[in-house]
TORKOL-4160 file (C-alpha; in steps of 0.2 Angstrom, whole numbers, padded with zeros to 4 digits, m for minus):
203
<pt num="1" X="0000" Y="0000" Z="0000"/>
<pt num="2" X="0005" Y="0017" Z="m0004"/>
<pt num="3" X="0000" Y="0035" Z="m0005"/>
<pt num="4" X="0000" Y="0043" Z="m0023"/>
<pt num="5" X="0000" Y="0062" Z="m0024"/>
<pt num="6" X="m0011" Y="0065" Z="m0039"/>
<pt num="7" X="m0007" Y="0086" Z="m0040"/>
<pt num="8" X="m0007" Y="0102" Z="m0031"/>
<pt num="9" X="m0019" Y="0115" Z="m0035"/>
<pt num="10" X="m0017" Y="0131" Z="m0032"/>
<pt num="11" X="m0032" Y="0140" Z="m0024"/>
<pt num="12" X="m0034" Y="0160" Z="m0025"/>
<pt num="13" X="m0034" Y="0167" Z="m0007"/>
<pt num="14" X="m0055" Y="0172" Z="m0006"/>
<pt num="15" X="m0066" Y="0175" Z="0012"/>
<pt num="16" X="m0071" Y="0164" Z="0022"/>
<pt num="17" X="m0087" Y="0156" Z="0014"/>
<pt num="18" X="m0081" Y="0160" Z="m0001"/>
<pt num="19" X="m0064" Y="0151" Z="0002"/>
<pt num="20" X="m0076" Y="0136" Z="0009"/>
<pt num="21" X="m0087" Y="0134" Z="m0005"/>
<pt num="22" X="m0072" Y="0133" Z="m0019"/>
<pt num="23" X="m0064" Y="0118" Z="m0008"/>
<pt num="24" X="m0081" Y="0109" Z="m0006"/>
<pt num="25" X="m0084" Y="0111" Z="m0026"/>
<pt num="26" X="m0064" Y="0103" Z="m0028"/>
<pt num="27" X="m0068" Y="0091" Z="m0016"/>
<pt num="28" X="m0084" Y="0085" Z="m0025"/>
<pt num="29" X="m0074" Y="0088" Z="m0042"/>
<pt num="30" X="m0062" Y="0074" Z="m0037"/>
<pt num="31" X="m0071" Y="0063" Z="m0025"/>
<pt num="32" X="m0064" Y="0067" Z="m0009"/>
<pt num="33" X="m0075" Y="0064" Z="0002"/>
<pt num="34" X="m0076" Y="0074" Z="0021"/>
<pt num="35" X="m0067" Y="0061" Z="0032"/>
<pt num="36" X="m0052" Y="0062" Z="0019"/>
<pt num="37" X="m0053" Y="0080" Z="0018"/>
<pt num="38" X="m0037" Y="0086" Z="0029"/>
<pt num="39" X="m0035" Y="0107" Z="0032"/>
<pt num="40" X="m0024" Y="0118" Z="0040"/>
<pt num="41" X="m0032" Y="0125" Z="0053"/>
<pt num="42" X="m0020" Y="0138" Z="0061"/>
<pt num="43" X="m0023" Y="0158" Z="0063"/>
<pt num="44" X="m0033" Y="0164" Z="0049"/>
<pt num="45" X="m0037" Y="0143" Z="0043"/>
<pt num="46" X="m0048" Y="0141" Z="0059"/>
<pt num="47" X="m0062" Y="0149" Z="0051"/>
<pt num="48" X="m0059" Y="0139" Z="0035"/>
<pt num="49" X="m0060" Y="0122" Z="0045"/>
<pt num="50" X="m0076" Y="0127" Z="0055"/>
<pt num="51" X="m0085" Y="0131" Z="0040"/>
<pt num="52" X="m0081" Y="0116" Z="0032"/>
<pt num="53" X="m0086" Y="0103" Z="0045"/>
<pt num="54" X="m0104" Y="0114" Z="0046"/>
<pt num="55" X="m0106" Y="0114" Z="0026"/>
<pt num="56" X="m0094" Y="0097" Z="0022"/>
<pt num="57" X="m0095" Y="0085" Z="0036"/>
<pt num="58" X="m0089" Y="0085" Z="0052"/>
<pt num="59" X="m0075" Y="0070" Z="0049"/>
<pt num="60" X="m0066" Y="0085" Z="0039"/>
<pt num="61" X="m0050" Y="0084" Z="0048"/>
<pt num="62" X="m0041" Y="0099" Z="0056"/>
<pt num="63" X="m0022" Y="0103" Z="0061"/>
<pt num="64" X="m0017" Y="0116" Z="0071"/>
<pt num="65" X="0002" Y="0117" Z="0067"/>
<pt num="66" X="0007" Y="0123" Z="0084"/>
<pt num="67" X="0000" Y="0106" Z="0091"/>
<pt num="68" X="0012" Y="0095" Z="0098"/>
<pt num="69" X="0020" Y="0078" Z="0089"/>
<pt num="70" X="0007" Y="0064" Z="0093"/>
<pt num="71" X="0012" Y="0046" Z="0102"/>
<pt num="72" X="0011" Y="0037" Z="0085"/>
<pt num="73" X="0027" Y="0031" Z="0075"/>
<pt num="74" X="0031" Y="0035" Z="0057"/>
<pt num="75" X="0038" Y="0017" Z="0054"/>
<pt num="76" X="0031" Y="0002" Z="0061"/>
<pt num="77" X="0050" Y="m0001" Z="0067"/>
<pt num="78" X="0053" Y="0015" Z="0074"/>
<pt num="79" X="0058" Y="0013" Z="0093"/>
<pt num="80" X="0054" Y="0029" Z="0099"/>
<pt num="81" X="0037" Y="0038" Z="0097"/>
<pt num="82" X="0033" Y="0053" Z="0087"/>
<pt num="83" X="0032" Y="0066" Z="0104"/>
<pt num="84" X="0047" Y="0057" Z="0110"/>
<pt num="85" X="0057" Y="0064" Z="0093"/>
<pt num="86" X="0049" Y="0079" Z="0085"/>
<pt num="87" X="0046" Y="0095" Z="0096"/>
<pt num="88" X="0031" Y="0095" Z="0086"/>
<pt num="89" X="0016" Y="0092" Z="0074"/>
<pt num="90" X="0027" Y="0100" Z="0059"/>
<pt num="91" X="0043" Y="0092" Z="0063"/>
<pt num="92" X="0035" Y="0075" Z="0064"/>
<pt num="93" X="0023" Y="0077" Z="0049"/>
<pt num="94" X="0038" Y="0083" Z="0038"/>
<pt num="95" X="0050" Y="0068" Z="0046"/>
<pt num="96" X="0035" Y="0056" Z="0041"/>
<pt num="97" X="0033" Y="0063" Z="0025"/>
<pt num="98" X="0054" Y="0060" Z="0021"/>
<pt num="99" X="0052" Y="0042" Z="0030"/>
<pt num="100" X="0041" Y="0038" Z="0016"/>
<pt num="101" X="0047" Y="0043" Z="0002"/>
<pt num="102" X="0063" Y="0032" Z="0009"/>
<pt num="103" X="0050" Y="0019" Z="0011"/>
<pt num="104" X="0045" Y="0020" Z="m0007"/>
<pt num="105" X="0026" Y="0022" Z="0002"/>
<pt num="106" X="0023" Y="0039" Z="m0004"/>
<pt num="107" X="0024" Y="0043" Z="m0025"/>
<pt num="108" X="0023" Y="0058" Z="m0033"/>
<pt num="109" X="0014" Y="0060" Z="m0050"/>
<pt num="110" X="0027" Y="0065" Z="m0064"/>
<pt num="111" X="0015" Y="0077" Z="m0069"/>
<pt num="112" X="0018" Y="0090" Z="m0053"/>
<pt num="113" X="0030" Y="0104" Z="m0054"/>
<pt num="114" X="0042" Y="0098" Z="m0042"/>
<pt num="115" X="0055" Y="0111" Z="m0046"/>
<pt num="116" X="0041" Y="0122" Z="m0035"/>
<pt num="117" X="0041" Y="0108" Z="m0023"/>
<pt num="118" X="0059" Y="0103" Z="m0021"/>
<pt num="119" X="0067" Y="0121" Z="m0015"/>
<pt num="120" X="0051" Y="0120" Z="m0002"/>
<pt num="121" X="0055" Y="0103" Z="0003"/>
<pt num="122" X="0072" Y="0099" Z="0002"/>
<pt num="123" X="0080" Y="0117" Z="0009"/>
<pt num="124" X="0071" Y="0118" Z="0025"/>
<pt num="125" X="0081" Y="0115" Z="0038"/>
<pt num="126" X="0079" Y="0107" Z="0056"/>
<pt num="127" X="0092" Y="0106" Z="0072"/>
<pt num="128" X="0092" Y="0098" Z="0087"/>
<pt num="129" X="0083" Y="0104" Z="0103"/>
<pt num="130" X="0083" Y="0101" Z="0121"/>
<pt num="131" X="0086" Y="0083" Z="0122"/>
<pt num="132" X="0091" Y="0077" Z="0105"/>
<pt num="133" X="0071" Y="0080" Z="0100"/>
<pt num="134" X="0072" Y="0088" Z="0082"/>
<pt num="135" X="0064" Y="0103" Z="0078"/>
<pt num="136" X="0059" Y="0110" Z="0058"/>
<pt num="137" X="0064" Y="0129" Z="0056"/>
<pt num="138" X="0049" Y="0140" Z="0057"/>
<pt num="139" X="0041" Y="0146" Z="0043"/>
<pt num="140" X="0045" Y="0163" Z="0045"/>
<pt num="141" X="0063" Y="0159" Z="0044"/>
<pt num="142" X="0060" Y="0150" Z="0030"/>
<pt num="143" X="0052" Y="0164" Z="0022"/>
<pt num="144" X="0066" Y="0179" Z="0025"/>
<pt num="145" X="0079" Y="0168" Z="0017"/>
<pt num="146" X="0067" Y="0167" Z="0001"/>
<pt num="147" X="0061" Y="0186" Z="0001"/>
<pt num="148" X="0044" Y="0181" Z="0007"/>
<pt num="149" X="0040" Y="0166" Z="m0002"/>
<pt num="150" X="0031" Y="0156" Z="0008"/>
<pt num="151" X="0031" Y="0134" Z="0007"/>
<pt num="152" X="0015" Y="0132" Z="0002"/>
<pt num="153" X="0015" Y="0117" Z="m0008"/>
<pt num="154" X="0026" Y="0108" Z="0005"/>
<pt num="155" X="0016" Y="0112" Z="0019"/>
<pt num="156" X="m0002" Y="0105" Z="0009"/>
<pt num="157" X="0010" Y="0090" Z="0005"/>
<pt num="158" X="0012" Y="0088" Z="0023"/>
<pt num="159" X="m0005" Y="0090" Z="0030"/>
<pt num="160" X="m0013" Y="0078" Z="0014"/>
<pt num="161" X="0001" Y="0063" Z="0021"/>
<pt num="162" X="m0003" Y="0068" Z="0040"/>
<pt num="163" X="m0022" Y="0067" Z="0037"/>
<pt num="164" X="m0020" Y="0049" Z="0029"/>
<pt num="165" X="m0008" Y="0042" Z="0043"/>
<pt num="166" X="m0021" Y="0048" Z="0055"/>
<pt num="167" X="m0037" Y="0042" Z="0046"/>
<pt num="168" X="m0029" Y="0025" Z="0039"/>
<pt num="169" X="m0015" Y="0021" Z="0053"/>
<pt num="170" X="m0006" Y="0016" Z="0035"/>
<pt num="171" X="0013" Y="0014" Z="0039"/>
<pt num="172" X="0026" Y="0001" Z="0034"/>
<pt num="173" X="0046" Y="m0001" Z="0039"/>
<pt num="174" X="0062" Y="0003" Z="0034"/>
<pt num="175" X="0068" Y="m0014" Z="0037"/>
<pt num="176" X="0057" Y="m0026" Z="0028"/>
<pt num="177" X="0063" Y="m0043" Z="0032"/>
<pt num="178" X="0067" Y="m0040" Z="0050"/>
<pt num="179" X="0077" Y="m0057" Z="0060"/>
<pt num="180" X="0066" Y="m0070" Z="0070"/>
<pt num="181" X="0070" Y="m0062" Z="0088"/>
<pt num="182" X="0070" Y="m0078" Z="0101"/>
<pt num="183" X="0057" Y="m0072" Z="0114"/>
<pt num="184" X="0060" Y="m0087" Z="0124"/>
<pt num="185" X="0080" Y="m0077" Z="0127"/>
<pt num="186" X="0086" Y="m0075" Z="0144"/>
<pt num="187" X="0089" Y="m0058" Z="0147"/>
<pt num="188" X="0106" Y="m0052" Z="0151"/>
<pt num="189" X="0111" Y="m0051" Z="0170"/>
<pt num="190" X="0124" Y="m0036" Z="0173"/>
<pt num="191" X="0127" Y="m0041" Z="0193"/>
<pt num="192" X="0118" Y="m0047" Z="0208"/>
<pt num="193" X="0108" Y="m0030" Z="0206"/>
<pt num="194" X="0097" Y="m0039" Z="0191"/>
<pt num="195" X="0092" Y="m0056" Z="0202"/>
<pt num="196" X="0082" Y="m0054" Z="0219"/>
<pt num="197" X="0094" Y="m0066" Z="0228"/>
<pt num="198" X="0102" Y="m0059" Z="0245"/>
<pt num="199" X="0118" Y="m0061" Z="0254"/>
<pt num="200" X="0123" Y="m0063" Z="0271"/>
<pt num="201" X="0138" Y="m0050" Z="0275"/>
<pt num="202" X="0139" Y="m0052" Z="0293"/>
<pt num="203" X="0151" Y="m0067" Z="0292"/>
């Protein structure tokens, strides 16, 4: 199973119903119906979202990109969850999003302009934070070392794959063959301190 990303369609910025109404008439152009319907919901997006679930459906599916990383995990074989990597939602959605395209579980239609996509995508940058948890710049630093231009297309690639990992629970691994482990393994014994024997030390 994988995710095929048909195009990106650019939408002219219009008022709220307005707005509303043009993405309900795409939706019902291409088939998509409300529980697959994924929206940025931050600042100005919230009213958007609202208006969507009330006109739409109320499965339409809304992310606020100041949330926190969720307790998922990108890879069936990753060891740590997502809110114990990313510092949050953005950083894990855009770590998921590279996971799979390594995977080979997200495919991109030939026919998009990924010269638009790629500087978005490939050039932003991420560091470490706190306690090794990785943090995605912010968009606004994005946007000053690109006089302005801001990462549309990357960030509707991001919430499309983040609403299909949250609907479906679709996800694979890196390795695909993993080894047998031997359950029935004793587990390794460092000292005294790993077995609940005592010793006498009076004698």
């Amino acid at each position: 199973r994988v995710v095929q990303v048909e195009q990106q369609i650019p939408l002219e910025k219009k008022d709220t119903l307005e707005q509303t109404r043009n993405i309900i008439r795409l939706c019902k152009e291409t088939g998509v119906k409300p529980a697959w319907l994924a929206v940025d919901r931050t600042g100005n997006g919230t009213g958007v979202h609202d208006a969507l679930r009330s006109m739409f459906g109320d499965q339409v599916f809304g992310i606020m990109f100041g949330w926190a990383a969720t307790d998922t995990r990108s890879l069936e074989d990753d060891t740590e969850a997502c809110s114990e990597r990313y510092h949050d939602i953005i950083t894990e959605m855009a770590f998921a999003v590279r996971k799979f395209m390594e995977t080979d579980t997200l495919k991109l239609n030939p026919g998009i302009n990924w010269n638009a996509l790629e500087r978005e995508t490939i050039t932003r940058r991420y560091h470490q934070q706190g306690r090794g948890m990785l943090k995605i710049e912010p968009k606004k630093e994005f946007k000053k070392r690109y006089n302005g231009q801001s990462p549309d297309r990357f960030d509707s690639l991001l919430v499309a794959i983040h609403g299909v990992r949250m609907n479906e629970g679709i996800s694979t691994r890196m390795v695909q063959n993993p080894i047998n482990q031997n359950k029935n393994r004793r587990p390794m014994e460092h000292g005294i301190v790993d077995v609940l024997d005592f010793i006498d030390m009076s004698t």
